[in-house]
N, C-alpha and C positions, 0 to 999 in steps of 0.2 A: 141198494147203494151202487152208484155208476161209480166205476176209478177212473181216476185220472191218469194220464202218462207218465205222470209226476210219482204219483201213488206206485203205479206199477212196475216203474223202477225201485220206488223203496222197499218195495215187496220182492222184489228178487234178490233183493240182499239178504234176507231171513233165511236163515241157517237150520231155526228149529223148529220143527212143528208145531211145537204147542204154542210158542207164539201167535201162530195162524190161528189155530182150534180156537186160542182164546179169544181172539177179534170173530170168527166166526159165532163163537157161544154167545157173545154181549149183542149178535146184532150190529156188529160196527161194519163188518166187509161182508158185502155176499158179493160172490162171482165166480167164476169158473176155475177149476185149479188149475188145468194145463201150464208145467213150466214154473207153478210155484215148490219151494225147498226141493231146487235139483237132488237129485241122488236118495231122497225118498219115498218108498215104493206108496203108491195113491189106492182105494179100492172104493168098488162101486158096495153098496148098501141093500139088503131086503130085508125087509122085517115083516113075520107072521105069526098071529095065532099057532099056539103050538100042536093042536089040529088039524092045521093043513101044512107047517112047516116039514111034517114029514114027508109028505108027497113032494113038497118045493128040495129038499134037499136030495130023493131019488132024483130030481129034475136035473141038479146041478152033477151028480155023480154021472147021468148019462149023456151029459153033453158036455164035459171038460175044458171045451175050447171058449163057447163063450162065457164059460160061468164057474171058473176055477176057483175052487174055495180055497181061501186064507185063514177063515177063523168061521166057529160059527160057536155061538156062544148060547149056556143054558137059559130055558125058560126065565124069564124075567131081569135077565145082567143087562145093564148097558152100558159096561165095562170090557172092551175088549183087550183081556189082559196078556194075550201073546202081541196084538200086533200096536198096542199105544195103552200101556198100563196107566191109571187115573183117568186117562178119555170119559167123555161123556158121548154114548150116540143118541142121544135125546136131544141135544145142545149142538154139538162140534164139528157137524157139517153145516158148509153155507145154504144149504137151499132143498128142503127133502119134497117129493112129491107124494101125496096121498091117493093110492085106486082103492073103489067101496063096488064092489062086484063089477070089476074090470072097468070100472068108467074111473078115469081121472076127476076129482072133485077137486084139487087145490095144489097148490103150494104154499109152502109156510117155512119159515126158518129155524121152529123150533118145532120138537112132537111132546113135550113134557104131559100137556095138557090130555095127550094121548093113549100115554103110556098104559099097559095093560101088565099084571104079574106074570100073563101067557106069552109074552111076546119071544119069539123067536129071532135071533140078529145072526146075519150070512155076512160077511166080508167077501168081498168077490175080486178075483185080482183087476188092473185094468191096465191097458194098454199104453195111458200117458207113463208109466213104472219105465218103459224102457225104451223113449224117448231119448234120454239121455245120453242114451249109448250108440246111438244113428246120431244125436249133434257132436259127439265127442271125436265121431269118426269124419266128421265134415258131412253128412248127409244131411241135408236140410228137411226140417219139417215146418212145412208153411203155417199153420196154425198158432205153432208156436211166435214165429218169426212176425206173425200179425198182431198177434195178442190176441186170438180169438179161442171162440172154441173149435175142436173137432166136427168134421161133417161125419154125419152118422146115419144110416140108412135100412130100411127092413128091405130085406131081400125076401127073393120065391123059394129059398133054402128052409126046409122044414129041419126045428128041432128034433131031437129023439123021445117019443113024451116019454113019459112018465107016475101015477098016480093018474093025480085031477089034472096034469100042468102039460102043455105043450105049447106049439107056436113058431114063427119064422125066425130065423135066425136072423141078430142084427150085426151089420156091421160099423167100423172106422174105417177112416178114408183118408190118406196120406199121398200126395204126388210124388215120387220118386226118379231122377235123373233115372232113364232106360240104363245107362250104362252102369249104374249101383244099386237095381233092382236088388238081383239075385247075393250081391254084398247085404243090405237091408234084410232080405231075408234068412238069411246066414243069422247074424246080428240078433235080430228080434228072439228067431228059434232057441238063443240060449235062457230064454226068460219064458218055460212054457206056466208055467203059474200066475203069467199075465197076459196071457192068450197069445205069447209064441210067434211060431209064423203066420206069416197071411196064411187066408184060405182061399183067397183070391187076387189075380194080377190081371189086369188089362181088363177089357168090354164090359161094360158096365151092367151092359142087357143080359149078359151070358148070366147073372143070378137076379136078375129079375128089376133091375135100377133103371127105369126110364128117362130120370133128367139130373145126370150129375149133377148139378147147377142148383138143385133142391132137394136137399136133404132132408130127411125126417128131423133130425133134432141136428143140434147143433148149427155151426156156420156153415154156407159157402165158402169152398178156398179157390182160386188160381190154378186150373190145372198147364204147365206154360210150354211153349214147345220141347220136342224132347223129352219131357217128361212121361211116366206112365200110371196110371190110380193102382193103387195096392191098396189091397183091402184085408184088416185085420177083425177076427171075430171080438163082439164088443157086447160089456158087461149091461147093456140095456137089452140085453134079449129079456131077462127077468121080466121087467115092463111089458115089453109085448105080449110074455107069455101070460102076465098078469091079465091086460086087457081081453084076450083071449080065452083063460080059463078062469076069468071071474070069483077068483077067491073072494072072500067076503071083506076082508080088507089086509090092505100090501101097503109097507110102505119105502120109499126107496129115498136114491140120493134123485137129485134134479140130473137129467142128463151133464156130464162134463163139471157138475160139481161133488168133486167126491171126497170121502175124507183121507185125511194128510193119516199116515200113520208113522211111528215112530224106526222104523225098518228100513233097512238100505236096500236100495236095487241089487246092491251086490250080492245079498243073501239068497236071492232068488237065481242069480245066473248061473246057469249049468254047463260047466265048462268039461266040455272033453278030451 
């Protein structure tokens, strides 16, 4: 379903999650969440056979930054009762993507048809969570500001493996006024269970990005004078690593479609 301008105003008016989840479960709205129900925290998705789920969750323990856990729920729940109790994640993300030994086979809107009693579910923080907190201060995020999604990009940055699971680190991509860089990163850094500070500012080539201008997933944004690319670690490393270490089967959110949980940003801020 394409939204309209129209629609995407009325959608910024919604206050509560689950209103979304539930337009998301029926199949009425698929699209990107960037910017939907300010002020609560968003998270990226994996789901594994509980045989390789253990090497997948060593994966996320040794690389913290792009792949900080929120929740990871027992074999067969798809209920996640700390971060959206009633949720369905079979249902309540717009848009999941399926890998069957590292190759993407699909996208679909629902996995019910999929479900397995083994399944393993990771909640992963993600970086639109603290978004909010760079527009509240006046820094602008283009993405938002467009209606689009995030540019997002695999860099030459190697994960830390782990198990079966490794991979390059991916990043998000954000233009920042030079002169509210290092405000921005201040800002972000109180939120590290949404991937925190950049891990990267300025040359795009210095982690291995050849054509700003084309990203792996997500939009193109506008980089405009004055401005500088900061780059935040981003909860699609999972995917890469998927592609890469060919579990037997993985299933995630759609890049930039994640799901809505019922948590506030503020819970997550680490205020010193």
């Amino acid at each position: 379903m394409e939204t309209t301008s129209a629609t995407t105003t009325s959608l910024a008016a919604i206050q509560d999650p689950r209103v979304l989840r539930d337009l998301f479960r029926t199949g009425e709205l698929v699209r990107q969440t960037s910017g939907l129900v300010p002020g609560r925290v968003q998270a990226n998705l994996a789901i594994l056979p509980a045989a390789e789920a253990v090497d997948f969750e060593a994966f996320c323990r040794q690389n913290p930054k792009p792949c900080p856990l929120l929740e990871v729920l027992p074999a067969g729940s798809w209920e996640p009762t700390e971060m959206a109790p009633g949720a369905d994640l079979r249902h309540d993300l717009p848009l999941y993507r399926i890998f069957r030994n590292g190759e993407l086979t699909g996208e679909v809107t629902d996995i019910a048809d999929l479900w397995r009693d083994d399944f393993v579910s990771f909640l992963i923080g993600c970086s639109f969570t603290f978004e909010q907190a760079l527009i509240h201060t006046g820094i602008p995020v283009r993405h938002v500001d467009c209606g689009t999604n995030v540019p997002m990009y695999i860099t030459s940055v190697p994960t830390q493996p782990a198990g079966a699971f490794s991979g390059a680190l991916v990043v998000s991509m954000r233009p920042i006024p030079e002169a509210r860089v290092a405000e921005a990163a201040a800002i972000t850094g109180r939120y590290p269970d949404v991937h925190g500070a950049p891990v990267h500012i300025g040359d795009p080539a210095a982690i291995g990005i050849q054509d700003i201008a084309r990203p792996d997933f997500g939009d193109p944004v506008e980089i405009r004078a004055g401005e500088v690319p900061v780059f935040w670690a981003c909860g699609v490393t999972p995917q890469v690593a998927a592609m890469a270490s060919k579990p037997s089967l993985m299933i995630t959110h759609a890049p930039g479609h994640m799901f809505l949980t019922d948590r506030f940003d503020r819970d997550y801020e680490v205020v010193k």
